[in-house]
LOKE-645708 format. One record per residue: residue in three letters; y, x negated, z of N, C-alpha, C in turn. Coordinates in nm, 3 decimals. Each point is the difference from the previous one (the first is absolute). Layout:
<atoms>
  guza       nv       nu       nw      cav      cau      caw       cv       cu       cw
   ALA        Y        X        Z        Y        X        Z        Y        X        Z
...
</atoms>
This chain:
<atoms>
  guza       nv       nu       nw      cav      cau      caw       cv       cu       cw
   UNK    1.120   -1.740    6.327    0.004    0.119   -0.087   -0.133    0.013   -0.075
   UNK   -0.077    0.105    0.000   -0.108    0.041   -0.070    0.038   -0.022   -0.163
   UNK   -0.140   -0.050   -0.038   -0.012   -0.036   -0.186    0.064    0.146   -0.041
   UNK   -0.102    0.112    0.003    0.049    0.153   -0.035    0.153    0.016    0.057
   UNK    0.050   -0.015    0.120    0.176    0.042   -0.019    0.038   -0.107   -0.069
   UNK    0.024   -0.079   -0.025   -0.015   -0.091   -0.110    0.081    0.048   -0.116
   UNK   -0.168    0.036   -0.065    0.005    0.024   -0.119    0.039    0.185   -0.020
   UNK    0.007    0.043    0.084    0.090    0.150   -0.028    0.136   -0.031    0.018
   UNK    0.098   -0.128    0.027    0.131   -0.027    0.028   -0.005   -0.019   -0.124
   UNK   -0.079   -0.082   -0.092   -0.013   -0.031   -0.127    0.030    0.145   -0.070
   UNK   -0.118    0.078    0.029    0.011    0.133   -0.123    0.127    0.052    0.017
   UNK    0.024   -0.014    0.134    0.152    0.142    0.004    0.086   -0.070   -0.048
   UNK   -0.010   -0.122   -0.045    0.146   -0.061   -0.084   -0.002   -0.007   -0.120
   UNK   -0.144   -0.013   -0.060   -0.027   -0.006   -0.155   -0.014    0.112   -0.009
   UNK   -0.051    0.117    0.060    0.000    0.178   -0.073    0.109    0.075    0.061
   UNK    0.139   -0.073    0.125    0.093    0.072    0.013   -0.043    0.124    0.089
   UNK   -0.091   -0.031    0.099   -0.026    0.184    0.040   -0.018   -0.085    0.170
   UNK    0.030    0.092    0.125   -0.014    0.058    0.090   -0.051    0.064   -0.001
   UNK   -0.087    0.012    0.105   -0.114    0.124    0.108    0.100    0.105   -0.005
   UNK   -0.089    0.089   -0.054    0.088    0.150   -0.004   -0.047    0.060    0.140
   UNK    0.105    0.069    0.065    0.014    0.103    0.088   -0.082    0.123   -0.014
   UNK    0.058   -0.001   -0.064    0.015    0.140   -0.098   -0.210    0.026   -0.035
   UNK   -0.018   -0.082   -0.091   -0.191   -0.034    0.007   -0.046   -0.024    0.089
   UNK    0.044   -0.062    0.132   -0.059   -0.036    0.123   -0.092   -0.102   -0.058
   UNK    0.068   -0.133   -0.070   -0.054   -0.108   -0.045   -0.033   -0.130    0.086
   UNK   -0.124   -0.038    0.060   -0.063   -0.119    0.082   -0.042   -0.069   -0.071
   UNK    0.052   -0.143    0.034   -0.084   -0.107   -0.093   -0.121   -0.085    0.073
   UNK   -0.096    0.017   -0.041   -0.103   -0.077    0.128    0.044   -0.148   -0.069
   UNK    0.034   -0.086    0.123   -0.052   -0.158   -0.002    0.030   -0.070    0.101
   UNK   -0.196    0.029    0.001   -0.129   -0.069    0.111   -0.090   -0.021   -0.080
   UNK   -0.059   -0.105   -0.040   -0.100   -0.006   -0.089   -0.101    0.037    0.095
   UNK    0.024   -0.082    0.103   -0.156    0.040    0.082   -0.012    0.140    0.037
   UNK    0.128    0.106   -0.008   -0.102    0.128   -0.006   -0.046    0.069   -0.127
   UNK    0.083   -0.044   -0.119   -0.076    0.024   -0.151   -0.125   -0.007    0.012
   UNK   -0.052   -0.153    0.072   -0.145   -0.040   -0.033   -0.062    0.059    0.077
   UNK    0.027    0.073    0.116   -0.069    0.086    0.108   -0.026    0.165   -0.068
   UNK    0.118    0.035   -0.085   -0.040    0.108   -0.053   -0.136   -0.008   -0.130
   UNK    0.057   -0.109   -0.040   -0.128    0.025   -0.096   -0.112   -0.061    0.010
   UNK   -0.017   -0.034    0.099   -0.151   -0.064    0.121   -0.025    0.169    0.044
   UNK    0.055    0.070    0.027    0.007    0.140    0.055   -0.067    0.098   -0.093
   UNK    0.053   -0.038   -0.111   -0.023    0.081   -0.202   -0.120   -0.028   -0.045
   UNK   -0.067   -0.143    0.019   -0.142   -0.071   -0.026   -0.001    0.041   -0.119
   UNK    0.095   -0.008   -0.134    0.029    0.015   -0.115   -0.126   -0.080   -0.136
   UNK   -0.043    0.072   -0.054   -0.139   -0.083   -0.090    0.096    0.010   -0.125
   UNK   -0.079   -0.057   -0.055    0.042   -0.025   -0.156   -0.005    0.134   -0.077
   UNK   -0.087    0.074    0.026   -0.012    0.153   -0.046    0.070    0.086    0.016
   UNK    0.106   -0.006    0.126    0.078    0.081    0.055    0.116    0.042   -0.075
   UNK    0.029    0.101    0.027    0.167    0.042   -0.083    0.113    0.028    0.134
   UNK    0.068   -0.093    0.045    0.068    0.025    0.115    0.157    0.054   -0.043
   UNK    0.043    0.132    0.105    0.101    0.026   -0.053    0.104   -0.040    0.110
   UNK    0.134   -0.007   -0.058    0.084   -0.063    0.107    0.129    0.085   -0.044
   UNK    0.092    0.074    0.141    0.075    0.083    0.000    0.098   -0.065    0.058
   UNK    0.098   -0.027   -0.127    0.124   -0.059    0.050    0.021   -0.146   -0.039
   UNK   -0.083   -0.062   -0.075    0.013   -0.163   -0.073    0.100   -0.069    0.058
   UNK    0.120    0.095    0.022    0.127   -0.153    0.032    0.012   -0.109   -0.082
   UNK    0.009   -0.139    0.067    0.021   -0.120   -0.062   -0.139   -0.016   -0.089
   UNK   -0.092    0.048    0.114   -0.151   -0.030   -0.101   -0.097   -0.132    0.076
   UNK    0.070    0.002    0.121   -0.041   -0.119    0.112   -0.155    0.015   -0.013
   UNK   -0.048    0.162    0.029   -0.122    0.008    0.050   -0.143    0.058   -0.106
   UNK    0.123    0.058   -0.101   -0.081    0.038   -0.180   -0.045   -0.201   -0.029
   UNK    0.071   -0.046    0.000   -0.068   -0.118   -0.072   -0.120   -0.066    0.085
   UNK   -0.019   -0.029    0.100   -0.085   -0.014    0.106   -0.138    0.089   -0.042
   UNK    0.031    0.138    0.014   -0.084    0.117   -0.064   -0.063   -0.011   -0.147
   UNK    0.061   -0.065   -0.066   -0.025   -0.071   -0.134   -0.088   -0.116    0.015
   UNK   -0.016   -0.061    0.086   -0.122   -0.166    0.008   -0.103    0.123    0.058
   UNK   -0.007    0.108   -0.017   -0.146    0.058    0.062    0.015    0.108   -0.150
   UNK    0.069    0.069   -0.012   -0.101    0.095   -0.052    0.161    0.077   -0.101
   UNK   -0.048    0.143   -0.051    0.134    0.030   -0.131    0.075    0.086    0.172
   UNK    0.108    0.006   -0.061    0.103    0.060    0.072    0.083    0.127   -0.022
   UNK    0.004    0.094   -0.010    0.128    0.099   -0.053    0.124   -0.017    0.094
   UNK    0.080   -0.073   -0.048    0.129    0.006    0.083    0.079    0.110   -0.042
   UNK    0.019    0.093    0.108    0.159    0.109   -0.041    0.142   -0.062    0.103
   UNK    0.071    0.025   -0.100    0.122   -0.019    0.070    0.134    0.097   -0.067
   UNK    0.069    0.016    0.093    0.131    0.138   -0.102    0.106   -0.094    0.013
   UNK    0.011   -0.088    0.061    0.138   -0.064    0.002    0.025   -0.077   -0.165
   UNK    0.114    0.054   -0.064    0.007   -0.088   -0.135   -0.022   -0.136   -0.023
   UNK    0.123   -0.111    0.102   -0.001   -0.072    0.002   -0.106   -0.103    0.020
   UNK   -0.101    0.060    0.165   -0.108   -0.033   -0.006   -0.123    0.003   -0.042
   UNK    0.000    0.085   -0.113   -0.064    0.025   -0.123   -0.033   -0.096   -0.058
   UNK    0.155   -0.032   -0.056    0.012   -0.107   -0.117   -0.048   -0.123    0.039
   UNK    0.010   -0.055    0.124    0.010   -0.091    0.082   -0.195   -0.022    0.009
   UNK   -0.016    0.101    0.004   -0.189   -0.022    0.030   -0.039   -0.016   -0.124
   UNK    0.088    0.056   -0.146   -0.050   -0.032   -0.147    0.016   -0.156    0.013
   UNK    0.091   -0.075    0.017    0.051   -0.110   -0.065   -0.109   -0.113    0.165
   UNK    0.016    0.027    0.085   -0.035   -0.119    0.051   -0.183   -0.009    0.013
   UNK   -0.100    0.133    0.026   -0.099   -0.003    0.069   -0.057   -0.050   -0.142
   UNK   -0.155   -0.072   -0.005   -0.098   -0.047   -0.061   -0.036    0.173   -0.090
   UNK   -0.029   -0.017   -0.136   -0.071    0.104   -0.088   -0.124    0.048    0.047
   UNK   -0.099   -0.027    0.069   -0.135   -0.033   -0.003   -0.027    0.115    0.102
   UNK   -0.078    0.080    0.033   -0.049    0.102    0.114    0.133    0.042    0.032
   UNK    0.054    0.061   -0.115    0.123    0.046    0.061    0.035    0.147   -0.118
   UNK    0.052    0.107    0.105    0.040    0.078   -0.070    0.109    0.098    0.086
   UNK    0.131   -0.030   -0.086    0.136    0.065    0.046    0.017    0.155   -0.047
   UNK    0.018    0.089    0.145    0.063    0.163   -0.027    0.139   -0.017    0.010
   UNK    0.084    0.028   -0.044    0.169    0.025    0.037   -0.017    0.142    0.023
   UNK    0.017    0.025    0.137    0.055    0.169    0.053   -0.051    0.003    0.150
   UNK   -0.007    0.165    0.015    0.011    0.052    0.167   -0.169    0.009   -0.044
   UNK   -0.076   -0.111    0.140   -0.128    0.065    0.011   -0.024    0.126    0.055
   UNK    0.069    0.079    0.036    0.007    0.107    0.055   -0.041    0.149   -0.154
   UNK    0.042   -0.095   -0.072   -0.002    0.095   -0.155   -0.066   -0.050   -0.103
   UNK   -0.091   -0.077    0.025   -0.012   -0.081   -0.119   -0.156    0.025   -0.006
   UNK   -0.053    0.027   -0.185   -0.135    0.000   -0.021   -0.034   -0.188    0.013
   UNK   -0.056    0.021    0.082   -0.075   -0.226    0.011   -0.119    0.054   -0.059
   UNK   -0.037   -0.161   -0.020   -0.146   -0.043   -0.045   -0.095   -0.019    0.089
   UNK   -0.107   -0.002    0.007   -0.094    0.051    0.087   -0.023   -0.162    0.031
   UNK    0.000    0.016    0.169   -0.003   -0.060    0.084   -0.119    0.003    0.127
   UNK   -0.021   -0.083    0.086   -0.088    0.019    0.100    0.049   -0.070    0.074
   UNK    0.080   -0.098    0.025    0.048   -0.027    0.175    0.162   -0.007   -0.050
   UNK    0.053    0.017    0.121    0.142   -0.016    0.032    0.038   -0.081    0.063
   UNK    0.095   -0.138    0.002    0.054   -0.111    0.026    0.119    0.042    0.005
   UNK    0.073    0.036    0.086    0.194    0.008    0.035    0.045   -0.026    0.104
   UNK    0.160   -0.012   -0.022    0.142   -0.060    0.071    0.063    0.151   -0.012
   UNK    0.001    0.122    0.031    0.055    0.149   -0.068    0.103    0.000    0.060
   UNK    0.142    0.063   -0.053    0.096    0.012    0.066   -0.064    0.082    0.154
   UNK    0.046   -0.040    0.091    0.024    0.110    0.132    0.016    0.136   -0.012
   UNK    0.149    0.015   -0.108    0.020    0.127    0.055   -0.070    0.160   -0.072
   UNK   -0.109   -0.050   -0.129   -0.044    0.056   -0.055   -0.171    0.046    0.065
   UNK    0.005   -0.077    0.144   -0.158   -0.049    0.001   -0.112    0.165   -0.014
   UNK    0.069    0.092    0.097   -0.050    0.084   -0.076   -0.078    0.076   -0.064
   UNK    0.103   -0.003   -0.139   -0.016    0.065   -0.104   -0.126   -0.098   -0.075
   UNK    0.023   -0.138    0.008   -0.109   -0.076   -0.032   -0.120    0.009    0.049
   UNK   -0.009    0.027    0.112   -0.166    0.065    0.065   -0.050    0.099   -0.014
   UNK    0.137    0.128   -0.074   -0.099    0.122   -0.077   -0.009   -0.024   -0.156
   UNK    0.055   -0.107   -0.043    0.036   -0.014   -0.165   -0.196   -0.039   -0.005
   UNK   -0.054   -0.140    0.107   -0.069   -0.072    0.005   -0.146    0.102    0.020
   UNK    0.019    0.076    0.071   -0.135    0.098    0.052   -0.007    0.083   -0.163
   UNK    0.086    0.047   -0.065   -0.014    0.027   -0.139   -0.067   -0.055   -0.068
   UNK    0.025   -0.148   -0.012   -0.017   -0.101   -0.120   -0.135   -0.007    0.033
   UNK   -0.039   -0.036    0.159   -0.135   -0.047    0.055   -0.038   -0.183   -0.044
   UNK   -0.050   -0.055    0.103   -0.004   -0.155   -0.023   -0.135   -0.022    0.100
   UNK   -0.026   -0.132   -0.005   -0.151   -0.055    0.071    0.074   -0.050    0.098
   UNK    0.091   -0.098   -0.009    0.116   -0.039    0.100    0.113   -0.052    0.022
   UNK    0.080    0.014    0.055    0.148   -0.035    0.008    0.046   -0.095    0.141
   UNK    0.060   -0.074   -0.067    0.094   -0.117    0.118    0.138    0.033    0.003
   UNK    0.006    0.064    0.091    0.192    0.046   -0.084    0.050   -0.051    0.178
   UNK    0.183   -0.049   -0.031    0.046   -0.030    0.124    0.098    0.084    0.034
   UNK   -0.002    0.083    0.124    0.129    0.112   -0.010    0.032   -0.077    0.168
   UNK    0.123    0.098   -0.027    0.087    0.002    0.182   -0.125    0.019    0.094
   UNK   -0.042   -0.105    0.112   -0.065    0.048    0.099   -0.008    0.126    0.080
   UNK    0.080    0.098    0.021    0.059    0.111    0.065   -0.091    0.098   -0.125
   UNK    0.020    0.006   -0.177   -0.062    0.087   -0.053   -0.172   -0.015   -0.058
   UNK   -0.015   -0.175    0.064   -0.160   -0.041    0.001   -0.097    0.070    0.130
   UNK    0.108   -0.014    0.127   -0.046    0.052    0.113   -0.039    0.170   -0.012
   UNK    0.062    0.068   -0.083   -0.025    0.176    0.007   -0.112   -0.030   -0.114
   UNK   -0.055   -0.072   -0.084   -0.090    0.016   -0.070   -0.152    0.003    0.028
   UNK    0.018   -0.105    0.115   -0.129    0.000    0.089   -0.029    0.066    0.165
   UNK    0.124    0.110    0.007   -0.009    0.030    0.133   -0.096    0.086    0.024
   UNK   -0.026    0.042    0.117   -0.122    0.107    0.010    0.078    0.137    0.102
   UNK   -0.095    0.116   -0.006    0.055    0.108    0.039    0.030   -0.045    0.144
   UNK    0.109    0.063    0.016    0.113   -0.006    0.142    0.074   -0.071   -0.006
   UNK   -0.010   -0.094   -0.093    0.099   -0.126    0.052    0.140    0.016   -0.070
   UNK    0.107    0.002    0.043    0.134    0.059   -0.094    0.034   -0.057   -0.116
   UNK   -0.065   -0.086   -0.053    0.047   -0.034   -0.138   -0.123    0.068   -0.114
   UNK   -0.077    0.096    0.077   -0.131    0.059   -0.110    0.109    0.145   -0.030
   UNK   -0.038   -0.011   -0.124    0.069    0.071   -0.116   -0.111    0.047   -0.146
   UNK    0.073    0.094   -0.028   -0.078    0.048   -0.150   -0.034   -0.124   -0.087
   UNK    0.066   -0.108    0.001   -0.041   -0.105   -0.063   -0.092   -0.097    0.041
   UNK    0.033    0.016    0.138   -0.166   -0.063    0.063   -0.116    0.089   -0.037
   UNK   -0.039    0.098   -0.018   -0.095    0.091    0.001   -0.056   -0.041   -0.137
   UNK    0.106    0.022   -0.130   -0.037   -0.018   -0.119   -0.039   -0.185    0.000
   UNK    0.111   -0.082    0.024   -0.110   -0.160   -0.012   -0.156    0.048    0.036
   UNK    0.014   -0.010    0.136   -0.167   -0.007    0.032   -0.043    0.120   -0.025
   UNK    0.009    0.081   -0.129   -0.089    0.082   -0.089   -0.028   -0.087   -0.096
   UNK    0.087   -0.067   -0.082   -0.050   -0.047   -0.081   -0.050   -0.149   -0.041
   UNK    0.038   -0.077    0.162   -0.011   -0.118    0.021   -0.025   -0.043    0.143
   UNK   -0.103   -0.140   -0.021    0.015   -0.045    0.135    0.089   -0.096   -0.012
   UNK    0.078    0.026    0.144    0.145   -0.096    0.003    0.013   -0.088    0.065
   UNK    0.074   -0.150    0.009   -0.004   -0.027    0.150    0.113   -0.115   -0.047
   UNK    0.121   -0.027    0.120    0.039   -0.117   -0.036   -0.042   -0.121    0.029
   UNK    0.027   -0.083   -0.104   -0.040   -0.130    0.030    0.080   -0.115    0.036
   UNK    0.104    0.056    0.020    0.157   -0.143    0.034    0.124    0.075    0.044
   UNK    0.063   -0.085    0.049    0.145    0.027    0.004    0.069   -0.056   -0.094
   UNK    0.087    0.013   -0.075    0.122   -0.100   -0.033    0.151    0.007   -0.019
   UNK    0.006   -0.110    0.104    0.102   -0.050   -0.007    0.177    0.028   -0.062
   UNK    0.078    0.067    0.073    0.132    0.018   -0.086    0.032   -0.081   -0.058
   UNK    0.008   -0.149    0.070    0.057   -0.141   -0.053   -0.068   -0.043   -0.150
   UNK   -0.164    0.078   -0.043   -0.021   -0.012   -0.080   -0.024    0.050   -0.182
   UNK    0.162    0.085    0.042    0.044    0.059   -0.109    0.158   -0.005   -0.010
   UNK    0.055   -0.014   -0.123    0.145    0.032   -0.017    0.053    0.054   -0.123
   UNK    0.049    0.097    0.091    0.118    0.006    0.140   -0.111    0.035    0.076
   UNK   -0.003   -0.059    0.164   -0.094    0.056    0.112    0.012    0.129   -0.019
   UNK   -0.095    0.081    0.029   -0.009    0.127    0.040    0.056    0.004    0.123
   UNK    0.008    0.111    0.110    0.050    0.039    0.124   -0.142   -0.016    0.114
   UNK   -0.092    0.069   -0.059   -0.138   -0.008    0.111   -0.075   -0.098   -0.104
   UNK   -0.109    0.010    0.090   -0.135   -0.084   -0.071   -0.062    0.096   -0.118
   UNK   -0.073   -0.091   -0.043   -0.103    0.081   -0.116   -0.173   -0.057    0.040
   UNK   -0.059    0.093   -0.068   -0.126   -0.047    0.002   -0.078    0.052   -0.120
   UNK   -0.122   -0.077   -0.019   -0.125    0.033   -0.093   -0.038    0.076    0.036
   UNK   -0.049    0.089   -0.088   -0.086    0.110    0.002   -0.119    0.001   -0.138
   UNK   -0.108    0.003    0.030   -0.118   -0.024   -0.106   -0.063    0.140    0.051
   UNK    0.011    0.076   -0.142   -0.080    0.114    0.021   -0.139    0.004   -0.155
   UNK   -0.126    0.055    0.075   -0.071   -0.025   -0.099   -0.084    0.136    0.018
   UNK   -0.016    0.065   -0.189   -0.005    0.106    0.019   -0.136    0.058    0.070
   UNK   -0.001    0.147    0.037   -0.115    0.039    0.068   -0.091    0.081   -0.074
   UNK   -0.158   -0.056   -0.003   -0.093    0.124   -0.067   -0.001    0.120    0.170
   UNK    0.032    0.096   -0.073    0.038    0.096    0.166   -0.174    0.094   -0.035
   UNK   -0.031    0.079    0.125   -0.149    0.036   -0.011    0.064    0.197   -0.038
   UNK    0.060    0.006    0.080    0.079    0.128   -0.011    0.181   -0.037   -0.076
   UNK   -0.006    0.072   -0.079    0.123    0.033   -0.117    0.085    0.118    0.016
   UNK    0.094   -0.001   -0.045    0.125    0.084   -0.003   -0.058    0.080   -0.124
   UNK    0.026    0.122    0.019   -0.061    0.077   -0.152    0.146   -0.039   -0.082
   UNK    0.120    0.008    0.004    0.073   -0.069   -0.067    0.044   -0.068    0.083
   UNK    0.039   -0.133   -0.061    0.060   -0.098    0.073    0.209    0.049    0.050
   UNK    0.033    0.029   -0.164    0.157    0.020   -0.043    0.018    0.096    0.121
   UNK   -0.134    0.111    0.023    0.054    0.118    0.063    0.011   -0.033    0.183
   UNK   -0.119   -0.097   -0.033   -0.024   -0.043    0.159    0.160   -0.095    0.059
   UNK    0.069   -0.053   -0.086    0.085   -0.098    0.025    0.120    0.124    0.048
   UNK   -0.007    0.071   -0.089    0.158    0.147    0.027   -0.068    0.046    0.154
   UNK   -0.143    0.018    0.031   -0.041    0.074    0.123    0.039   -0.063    0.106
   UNK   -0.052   -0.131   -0.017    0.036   -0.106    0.105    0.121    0.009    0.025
   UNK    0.135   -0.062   -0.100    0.113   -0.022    0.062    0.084    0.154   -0.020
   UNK   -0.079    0.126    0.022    0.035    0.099    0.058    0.004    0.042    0.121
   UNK   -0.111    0.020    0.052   -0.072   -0.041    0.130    0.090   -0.091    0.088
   UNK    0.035   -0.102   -0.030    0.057   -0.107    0.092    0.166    0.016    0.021
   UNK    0.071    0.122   -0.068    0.123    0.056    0.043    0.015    0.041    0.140
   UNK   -0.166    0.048    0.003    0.013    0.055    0.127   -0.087   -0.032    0.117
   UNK    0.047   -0.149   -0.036   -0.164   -0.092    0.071    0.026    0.049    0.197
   UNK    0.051   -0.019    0.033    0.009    0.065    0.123   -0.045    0.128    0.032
   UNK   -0.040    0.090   -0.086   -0.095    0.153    0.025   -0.123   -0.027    0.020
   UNK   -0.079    0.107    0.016   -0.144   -0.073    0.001   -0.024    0.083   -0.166
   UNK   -0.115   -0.011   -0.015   -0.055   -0.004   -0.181   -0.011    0.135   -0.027
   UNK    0.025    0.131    0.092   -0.002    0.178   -0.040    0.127   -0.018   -0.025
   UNK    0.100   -0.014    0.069    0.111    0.002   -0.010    0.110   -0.092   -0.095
   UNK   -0.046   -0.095   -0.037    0.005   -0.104   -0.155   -0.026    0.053   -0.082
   UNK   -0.124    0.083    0.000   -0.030   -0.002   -0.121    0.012    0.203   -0.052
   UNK    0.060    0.097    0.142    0.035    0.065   -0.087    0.179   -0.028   -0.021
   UNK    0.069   -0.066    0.042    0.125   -0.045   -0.037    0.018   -0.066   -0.096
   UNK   -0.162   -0.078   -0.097    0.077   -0.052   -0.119   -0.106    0.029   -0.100
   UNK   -0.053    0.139    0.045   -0.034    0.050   -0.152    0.053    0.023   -0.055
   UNK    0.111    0.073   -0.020    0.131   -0.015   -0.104   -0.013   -0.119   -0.111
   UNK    0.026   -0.101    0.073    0.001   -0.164   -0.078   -0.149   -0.018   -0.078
   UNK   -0.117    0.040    0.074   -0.134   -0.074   -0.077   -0.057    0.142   -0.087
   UNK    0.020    0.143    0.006   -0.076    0.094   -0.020   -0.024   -0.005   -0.094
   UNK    0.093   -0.026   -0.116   -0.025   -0.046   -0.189   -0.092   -0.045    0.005
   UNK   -0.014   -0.138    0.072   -0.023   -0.157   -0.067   -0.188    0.075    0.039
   UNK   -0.019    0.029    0.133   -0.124    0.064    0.043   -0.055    0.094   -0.065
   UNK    0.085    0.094   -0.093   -0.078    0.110   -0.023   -0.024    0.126    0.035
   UNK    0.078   -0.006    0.155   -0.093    0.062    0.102    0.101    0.142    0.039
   UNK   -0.050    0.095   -0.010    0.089    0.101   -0.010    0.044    0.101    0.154
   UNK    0.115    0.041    0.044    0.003   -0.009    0.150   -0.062    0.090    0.096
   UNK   -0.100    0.070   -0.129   -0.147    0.101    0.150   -0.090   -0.106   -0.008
   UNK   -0.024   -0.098   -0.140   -0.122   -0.089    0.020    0.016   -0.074    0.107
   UNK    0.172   -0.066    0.005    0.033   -0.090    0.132    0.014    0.038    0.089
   UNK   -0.005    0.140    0.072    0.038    0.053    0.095   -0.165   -0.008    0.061
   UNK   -0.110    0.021   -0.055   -0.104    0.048   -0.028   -0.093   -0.119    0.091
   UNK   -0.007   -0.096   -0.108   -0.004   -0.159    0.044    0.036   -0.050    0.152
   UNK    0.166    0.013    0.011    0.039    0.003    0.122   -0.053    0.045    0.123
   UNK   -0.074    0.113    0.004   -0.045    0.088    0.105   -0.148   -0.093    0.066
   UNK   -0.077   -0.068   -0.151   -0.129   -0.085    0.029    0.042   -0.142    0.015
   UNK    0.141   -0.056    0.034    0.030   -0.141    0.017   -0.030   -0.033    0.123
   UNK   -0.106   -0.097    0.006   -0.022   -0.104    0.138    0.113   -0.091   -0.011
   UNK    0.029   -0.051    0.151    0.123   -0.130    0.036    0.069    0.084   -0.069
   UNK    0.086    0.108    0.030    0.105    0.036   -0.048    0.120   -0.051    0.092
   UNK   -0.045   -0.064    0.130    0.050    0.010    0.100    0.117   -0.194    0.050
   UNK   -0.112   -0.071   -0.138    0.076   -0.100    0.015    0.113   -0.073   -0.081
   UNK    0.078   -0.069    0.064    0.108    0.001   -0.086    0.015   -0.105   -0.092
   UNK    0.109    0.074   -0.125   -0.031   -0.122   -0.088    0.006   -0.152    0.007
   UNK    0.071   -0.043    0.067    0.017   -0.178    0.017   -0.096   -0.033    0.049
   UNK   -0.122    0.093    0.034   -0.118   -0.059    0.087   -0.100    0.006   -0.085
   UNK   -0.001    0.017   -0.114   -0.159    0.050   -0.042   -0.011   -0.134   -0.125
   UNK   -0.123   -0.057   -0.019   -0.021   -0.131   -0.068   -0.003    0.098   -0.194
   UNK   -0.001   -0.139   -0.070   -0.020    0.035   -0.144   -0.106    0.116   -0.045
   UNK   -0.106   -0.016    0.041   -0.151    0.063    0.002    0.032    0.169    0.037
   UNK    0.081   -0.001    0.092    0.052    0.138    0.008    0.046    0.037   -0.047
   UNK    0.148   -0.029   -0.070    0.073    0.067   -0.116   -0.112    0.030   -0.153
   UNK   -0.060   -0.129    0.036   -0.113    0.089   -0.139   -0.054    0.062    0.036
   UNK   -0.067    0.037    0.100   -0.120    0.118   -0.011    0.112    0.157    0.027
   UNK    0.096   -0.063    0.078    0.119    0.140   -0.018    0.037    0.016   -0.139
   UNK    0.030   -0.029   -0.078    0.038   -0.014   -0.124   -0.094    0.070   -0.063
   UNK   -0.139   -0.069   -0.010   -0.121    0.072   -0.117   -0.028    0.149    0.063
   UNK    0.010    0.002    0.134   -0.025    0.107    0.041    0.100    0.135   -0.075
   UNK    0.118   -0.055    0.005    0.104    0.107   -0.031    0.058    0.032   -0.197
   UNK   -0.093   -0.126   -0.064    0.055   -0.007   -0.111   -0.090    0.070   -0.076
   UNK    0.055    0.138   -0.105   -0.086    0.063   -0.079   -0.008   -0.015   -0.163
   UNK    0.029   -0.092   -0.053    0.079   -0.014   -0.126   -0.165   -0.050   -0.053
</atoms>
């Protein structure tokens, strides 16, 4: 039996709590992939690392022999549980939904994130903006993060990562090395942010264009994109003789959306945005 299941047989009897369902609660314990993630983090003493989802606090205290920490966590119990057991020192506790919450300014990201939120956490994160992040999700939603055009798991959310990051995974891990096992594997994903040469004139607006566009990723890009001006025309500005207008001078109108790389949606984007 692993030291870490161990000592979480320990917590769930002294704090009384079970892995919630309901939170889609994983407990990592593998030390040796803790120490792989934050070999991954290359965490300095300067750093402010944030961590989404604390849990027991396996991998916040670890994160603590390098550098300060913001741990969030919403679960009550495991709240209390990260007050009373983790070390005072490079440590600083949020109680709530990172999804809502004003944090303290941060520059890399260190997490265990629930699964089923993953997400909402990768547009919460492109908001906040970071230098870099080690975060571990379901292999299946690491794989659409780094896919490239054609391949069936590239999605509006692939497009936006590699806008605002270069991505790549760096591991698999292991079901056996979490509990309750997950169902599939998981893997690392280290994304670190990008100075880009060409920019989104808005970013917020570019993110609504993108996963507009990709409703109708099977059209080619005339036909996308007059089917979801409706959805972006606000956010653009762009009024429907200016877009009609535009339309008539669009090159590659002809290819379709699941095919066209990041670099394209921006220069489609600045092209069409008048605000």
């Amino acid at each position: 039996m692993q030291p870490l299941f161990q000592e979480l047989n320990q917590l769930m009897v002294q704090y009384r709590f079970r892995p919630s369902r309901k939170m889609a609660q994983l407990f990592m314990i593998d030390s040796e992939t803790i120490k792989k993630i934050l070999a991954l983090a290359d965490l300095k003493q300067k750093d402010v690392a944030l961590e989404i989802g604390a849990g027991t606090g396996f991998l916040t205290r670890e994160i603590q022999k390098h550098c300060k920490v913001i741990a969030v966590e919403l679960d009550d119990i495991l709240f209390m549980l990260l007050e009373k057991e983790l070390p005072k020192e490079n440590l600083e506790l949020v109680h709530g939904d990172f999804l809502k919450l004003n944090l303290p300014r941060f520059n890399k990201v260190v997490s265990l994130p629930p699964y089923t939120i993953a997400s909402p956490i990768m547009y919460r994160l492109f908001e906040l903006g970071f230098e870099k992040a080690v975060i571990v999700f379901q292999a299946e939603f690491a794989e659409r993060l780094v896919a490239e055009p054609g391949f069936f798991d590239y999605n509006a959310l692939s497009v936006l990562t590699q806008y605002f990051c270069d991505v790549k995974i760096a591991g698999k891990v292991s079901a056996s090395c979490f509990f309750p096992s997950p169902k599939s594997e998981s893997a690392i994903v280290v994304l670190q942010w990008k100075k880009r040469r060409e920019k989104a004139k808005s970013t917020l607006a570019f993110q609504k264009f993108v996963k507009s566009l990709f409703r109708f990723q099977n059209k080619n890009l005339c036909n996308a994109l007059e089917k979801s001006f409706q959805f972006f025309s606000k956010d653009l500005g762009i009024s429907r003789k200016e877009f009609d207008k535009r339309m008539k001078k669009l090159s590659k109108g002809d290819v379709k959306v699941k095919l066209m790389e990041c670099d394209e949606f921006v220069k489609i984007f600045n092209y069409f945005y008048k605000k």
